[in-house]
N, C-alpha and C positions, 0 to 999 in steps of 0.2 A: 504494500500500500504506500511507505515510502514514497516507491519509484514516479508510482501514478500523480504523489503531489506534487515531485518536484516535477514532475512535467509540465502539472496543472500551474505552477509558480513561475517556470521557465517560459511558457507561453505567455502568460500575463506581460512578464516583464519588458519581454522580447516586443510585444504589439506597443506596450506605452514608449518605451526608448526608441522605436522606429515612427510611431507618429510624432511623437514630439520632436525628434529630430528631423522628419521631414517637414515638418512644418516650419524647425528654424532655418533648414537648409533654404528653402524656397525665399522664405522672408527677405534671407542673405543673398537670394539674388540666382541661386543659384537650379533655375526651375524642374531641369529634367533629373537630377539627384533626386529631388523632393519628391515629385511624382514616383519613382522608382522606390525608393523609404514607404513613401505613403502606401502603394500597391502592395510592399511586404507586410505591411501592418495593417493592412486589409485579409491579405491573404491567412495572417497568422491568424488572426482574430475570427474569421471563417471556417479554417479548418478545426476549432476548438470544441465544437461539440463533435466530431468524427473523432479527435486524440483520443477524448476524455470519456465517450459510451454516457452521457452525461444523462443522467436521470432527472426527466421531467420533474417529479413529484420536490428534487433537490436542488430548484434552477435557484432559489435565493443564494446557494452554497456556491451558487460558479458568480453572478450577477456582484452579491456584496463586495466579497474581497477584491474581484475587478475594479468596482469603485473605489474603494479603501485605495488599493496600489495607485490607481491614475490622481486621485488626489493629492496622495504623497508624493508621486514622481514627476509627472508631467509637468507644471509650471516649472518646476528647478533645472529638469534636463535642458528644457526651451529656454529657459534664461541665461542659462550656461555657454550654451550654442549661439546663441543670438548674437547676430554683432549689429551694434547698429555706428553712424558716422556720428562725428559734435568735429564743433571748431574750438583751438585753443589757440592762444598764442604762445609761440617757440619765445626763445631766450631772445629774439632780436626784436621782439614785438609783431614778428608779422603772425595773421592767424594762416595755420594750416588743417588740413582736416585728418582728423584719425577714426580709427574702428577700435570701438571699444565692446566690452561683453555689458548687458544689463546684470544690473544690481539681481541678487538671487530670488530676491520677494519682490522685484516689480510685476507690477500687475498695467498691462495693457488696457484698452479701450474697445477695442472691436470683439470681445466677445463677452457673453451673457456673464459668466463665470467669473471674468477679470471683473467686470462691470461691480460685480457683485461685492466680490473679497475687498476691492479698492474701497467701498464704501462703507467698508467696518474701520476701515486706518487702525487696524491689529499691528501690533508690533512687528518689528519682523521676525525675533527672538519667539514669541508667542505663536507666527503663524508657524513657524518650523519645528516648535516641540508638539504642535498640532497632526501635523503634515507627517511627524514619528509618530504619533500615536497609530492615527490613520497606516503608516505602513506597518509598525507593528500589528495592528489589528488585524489586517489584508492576511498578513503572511499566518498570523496564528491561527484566521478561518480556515485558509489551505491548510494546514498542517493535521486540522480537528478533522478535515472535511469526511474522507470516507475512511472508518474505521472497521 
């Protein structure tokens, strides 16, 4: 039974680290990566009830801990990844432009989610011992799941 969870954990993983990453790949500019990322984490996240033999009557037991994991992972992988441009001025005064990573707990505008979290202005310290709970959680559903 083991085997079967970490499978069921190793797919999770795998579908949020390739969306999130395609989504920041693309962001950066970079379109046909992303679509490529994206498609695998389509793919992954499709083939998961064939992996898993996954028992209707126990769909909350595949459903929660998915959410649990993308909670905890998904913003931080994407903010990690993300570059975005700012102007500074060099040592001579002139401004030049650089790429920098977002801050770990920025939260965006364009989606429901960002929209959301932005508007609690949670610490970032708070949102992150949050975001562990949530992935502790994720992982110890998988781990109880089928016994």
């Amino acid at each position: 039974m083991m085997w079967h969870n970490s499978i069921i954990l190793g797919s999770y993983l795998a579908a949020i680290v390739l969306d999130a990453s395609s989504d920041a790949v693309r962001d950066n500019g970079n379109k046909t990566l992303g679509h490529i990322l994206e498609a695998l984490s389509v793919a992954t996240f499709l083939s998961m009830p064939f992996t898993f033999n996954a028992d209707v009557s126990q769909l909350a037991w595949y459903i929660v801990p998915y959410a649990l994991l993308r909670i905890s992972l998904f913003d931080v992988i994407y903010n990690k990844l993300r570059k975005v441009k700012t102007k500074v001025e060099d040592e001579e005064g002139k401004e030049v432009e650089v790429e920098k990573r977002l801050p770990i707990c920025y939260h965006g505008t364009t989606s429901v989610w960002d929209s959301v979290l932005g508007r609690f202005k949670v610490p970032c310290g708070a949102e992150l011992f949050g975001r562990f709970i949530a992935l502790v959680g994720g992982v110890a559903m998988i781990l109880q799941m089928i016994k």
